[in-house]
C-alpha positions in Angstrom: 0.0 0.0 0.0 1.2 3.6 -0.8 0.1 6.8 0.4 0.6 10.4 -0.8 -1.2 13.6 -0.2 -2.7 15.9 -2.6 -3.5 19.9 -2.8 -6.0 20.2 -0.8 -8.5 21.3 -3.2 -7.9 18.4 -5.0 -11.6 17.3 -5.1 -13.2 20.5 -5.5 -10.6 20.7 -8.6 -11.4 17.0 -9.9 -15.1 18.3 -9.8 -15.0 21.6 -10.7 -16.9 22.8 -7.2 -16.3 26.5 -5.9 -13.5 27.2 -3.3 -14.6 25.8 0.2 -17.4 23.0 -0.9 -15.2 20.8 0.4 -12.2 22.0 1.9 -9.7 18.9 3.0 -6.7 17.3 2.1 -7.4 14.6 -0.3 -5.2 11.5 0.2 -4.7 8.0 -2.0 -4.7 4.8 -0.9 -3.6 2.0 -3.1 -5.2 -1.0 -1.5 -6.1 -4.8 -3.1 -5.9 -3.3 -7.0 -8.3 -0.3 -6.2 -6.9 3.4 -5.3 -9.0 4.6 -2.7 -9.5 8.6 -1.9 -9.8 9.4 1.8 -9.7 12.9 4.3 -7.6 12.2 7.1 -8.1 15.4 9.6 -8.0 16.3 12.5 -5.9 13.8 16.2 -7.3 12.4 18.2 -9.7 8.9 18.9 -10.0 7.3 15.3 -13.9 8.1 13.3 -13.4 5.4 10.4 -16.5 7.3 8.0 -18.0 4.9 5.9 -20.7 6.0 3.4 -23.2 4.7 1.5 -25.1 4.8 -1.9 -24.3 7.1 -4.1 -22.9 9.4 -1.6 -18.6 9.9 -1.0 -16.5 11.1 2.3 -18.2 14.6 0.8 -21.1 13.4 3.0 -19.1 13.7 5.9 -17.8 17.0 5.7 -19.8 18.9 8.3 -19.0 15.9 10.9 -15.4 16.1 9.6 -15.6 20.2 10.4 -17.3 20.2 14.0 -14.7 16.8 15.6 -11.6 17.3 14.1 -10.7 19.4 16.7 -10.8 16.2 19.1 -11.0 13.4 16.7 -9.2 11.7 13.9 -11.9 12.1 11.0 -11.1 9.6 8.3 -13.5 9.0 5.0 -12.9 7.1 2.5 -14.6 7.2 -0.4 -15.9 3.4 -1.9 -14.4 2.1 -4.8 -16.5 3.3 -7.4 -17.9 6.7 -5.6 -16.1 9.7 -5.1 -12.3 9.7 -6.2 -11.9 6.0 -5.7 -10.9 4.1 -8.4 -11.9 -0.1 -8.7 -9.5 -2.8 -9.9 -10.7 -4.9 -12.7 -13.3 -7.4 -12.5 -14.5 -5.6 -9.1 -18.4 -5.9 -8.8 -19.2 -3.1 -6.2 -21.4 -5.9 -4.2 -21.3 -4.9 -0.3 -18.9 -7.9 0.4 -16.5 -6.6 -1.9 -16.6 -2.9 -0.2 -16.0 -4.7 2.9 -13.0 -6.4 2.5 -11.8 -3.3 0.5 -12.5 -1.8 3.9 -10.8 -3.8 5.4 -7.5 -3.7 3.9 -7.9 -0.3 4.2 -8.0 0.1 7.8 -5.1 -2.4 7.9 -3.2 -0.3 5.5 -3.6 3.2 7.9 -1.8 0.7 10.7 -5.1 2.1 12.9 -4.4 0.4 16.3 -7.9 1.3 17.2 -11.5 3.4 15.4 -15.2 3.8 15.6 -17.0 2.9 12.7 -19.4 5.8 11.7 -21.9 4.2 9.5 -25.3 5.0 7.8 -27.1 3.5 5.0 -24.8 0.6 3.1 -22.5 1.8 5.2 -23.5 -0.2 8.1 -23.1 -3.5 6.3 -19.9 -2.3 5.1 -18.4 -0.8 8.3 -20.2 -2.4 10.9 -18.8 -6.0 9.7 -15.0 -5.1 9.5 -15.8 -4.1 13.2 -17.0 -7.1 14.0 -13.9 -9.1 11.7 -11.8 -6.9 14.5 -14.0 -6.0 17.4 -10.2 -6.5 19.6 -9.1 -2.8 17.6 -13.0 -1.2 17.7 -13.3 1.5 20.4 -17.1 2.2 20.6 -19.4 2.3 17.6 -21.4 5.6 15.7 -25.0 4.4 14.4 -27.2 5.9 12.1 -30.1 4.7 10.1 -28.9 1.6 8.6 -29.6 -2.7 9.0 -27.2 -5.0 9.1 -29.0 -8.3 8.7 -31.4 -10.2 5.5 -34.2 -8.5 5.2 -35.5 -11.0 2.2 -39.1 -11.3 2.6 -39.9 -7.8 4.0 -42.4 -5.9 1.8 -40.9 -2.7 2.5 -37.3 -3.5 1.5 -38.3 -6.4 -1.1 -40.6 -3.6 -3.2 -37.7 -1.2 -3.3 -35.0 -3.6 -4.4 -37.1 -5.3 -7.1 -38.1 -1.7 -8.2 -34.4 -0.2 -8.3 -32.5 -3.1 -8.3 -34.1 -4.5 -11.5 -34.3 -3.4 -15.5 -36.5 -0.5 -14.6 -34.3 0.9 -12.2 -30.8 0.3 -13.9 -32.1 2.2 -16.9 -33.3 5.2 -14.5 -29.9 5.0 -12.4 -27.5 5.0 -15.4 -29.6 7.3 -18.2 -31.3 9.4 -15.7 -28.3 9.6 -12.5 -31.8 8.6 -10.7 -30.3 7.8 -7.5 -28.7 11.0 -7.2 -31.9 13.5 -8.3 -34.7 11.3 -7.0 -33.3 9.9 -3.6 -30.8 12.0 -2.2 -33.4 15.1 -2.6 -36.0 12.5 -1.0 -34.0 11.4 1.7 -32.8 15.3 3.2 -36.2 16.5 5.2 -35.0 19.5 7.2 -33.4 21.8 4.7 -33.1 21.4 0.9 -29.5 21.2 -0.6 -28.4 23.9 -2.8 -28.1 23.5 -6.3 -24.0 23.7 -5.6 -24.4 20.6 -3.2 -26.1 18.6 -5.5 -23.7 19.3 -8.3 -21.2 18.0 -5.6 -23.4 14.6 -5.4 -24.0 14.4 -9.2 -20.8 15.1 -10.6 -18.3 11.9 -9.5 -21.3 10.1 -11.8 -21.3 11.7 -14.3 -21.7 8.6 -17.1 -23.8 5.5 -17.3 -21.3 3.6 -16.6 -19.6 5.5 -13.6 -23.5 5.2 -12.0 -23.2 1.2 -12.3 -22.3 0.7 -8.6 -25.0 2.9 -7.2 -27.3 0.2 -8.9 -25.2 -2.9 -7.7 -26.5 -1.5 -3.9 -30.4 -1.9 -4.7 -30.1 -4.3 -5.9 -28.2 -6.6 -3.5 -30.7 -5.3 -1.2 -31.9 -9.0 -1.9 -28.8 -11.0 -3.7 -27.0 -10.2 -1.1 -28.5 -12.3 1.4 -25.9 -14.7 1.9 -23.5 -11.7 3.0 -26.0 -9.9 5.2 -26.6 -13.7 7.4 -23.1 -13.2 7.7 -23.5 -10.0 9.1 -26.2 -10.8 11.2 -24.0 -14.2 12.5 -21.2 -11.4 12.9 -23.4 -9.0 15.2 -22.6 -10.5 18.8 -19.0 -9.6 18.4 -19.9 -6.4 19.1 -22.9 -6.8 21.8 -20.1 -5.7 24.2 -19.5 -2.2 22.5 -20.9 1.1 23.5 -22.9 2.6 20.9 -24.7 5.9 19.9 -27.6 5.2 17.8 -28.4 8.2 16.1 -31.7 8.1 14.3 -33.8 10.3 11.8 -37.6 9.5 12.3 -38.5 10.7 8.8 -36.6 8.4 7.0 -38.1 6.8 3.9 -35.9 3.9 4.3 -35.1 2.3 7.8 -37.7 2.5 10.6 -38.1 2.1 14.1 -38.2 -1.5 13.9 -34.1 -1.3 12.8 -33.2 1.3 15.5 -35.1 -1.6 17.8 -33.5 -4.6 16.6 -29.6 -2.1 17.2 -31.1 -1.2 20.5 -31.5 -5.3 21.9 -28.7 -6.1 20.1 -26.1 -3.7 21.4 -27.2 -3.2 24.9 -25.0 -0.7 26.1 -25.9 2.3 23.8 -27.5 5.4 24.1 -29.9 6.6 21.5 -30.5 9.8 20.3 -33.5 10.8 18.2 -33.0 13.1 15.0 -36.6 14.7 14.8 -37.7 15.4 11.3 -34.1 14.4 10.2 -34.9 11.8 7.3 -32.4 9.3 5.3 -29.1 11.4 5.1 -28.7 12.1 8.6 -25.0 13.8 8.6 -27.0 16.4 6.1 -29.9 16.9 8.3 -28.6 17.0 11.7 -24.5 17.1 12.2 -24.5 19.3 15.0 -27.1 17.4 16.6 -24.7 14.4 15.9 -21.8 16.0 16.9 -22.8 17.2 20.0 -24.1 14.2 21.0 -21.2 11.9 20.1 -19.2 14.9 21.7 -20.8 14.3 24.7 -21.3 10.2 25.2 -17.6 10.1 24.3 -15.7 9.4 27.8 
């Protein structure tokens, strides 16, 4: 693995985005045949960022600006999103991420972090915590699942719908995960024009938006990965946890922020009123305070 830093308005160059969208050292990663982009700020108690679909670390960056000051804030982008590059033959399924994930956290030496997860980031992050629950301090929450959910009407509509022919010709013509869902999924306050550029613009062809169609639709093909996630889950019953939580969010319910709750039980929830899907857009000082607070 190699490392080198760039200018650090490397990604607001790389996407054309006005001065200060996204002001952080951008850093590479070359890790199992992909390069992987990351922001590595701040000292302090690791915060291993892990994002989900079709989002990059650029979700992050309002978490990244309130802790850095105590924390060590590090987002990676997934092969596929953001800056990150895949090797060949990669399929962007969830297993894959996680094992890229993996050897990424052993690549950064990190003797210790705290996964910060949402959406397919939970999967993702939550089980290379639980492949190395001896190097994971505490654990960061947000709306997310991290078991089958093959045979639930809510999850099994969505996947068919997005995750089939319908769905991959919306997603690669249309950039439909990026227009329809991320607009759908903020509840509190509407992103600027600028900010969705920011979102839009590392997709910018059908075949760069591939991978954000792989994630609907392992929703369900997956399944055989998420029962190893859900086999994987006791490693961490022992962890604290802050279970942060929108209650508008079109995706994950109450019944998920339950099933966390009995599972870890030595957690603290917080509730994100109004906040919906894309919590670190809706509520990041709410988050921030609060993890700014449970932390000991």
């Amino acid at each position: 693995m190699t490392v080198q830093a760039a200018q650090s308005s490397y990604a607001e160059n790389a996407f054309h985005l006005p001065a200060g969208t996204f002001p952080f050292e951008s850093r590479f990663a070359d890790v199992a045949g992909a390069r992987i982009h990351y922001v590595d700020e701040g000292a302090g108690p690791a915060l291993l960022m892990v994002h989900g679909n079709p989002t990059w670390s650029f979700l992050f960056r309002h978490m990244i600006a309130l802790l850095r000051d105590r924390f060590r804030c590090i987002a990676p982008d997934l092969p596929g999103f953001g800056l990150s590059t895949a090797p060949a033959g990669y399929g962007f399924l969830p297993e894959e991420h996680a094992r890229m994930v993996g050897g990424f956290v052993d690549a950064l030496a990190l003797p210790s972090f705290t996964p910060v997860v949402q959406d397919w980031g939970g999967p993702i992050g939550l089980f290379v915590a639980a492949q190395n629950p001896a190097r994971v301090d505490r654990l960061v929450i947000g709306n997310t699942f991290f078991w089958p959910v093959n045979g639930d009407r809510h999850f099994e509509m969505f996947s068919r719908a997005m995750g089939g022919p319908i769905g991959k010709f919306a997603i690669r013509e249309f950039n439909a995960f990026v227009n329809l869902f991320i607009p759908a999924g903020i509840k509190i306050e509407p992103l600027t024009a600028g900010i969705m550029e920011a979102y839009r613009r590392p997709l910018p062809t059908p075949e760069r938006r591939m991978p954000s169609y792989i994630f609907p639709r392992a929703i369900l093909k997956s399944r055989a990965f998420m029962e190893r996630c859900a086999a994987a889950l006791p490693a961490l019953r022992d962890k604290p946890a802050l279970i942060v939580w929108g209650d508008k969010d079109i995706a994950f319910r109450a019944q998920e922020r339950e099933r966390f709750e009995a599972a870890l039980p030595d957690h603290r929830t917080i509730p994100l009123p109004g906040a919906g899907h894309y919590i670190w857009e809706d509520a990041p000082i709410e988050i921030a305070n609060a993890l700014r607070e449970w932390w000991p």
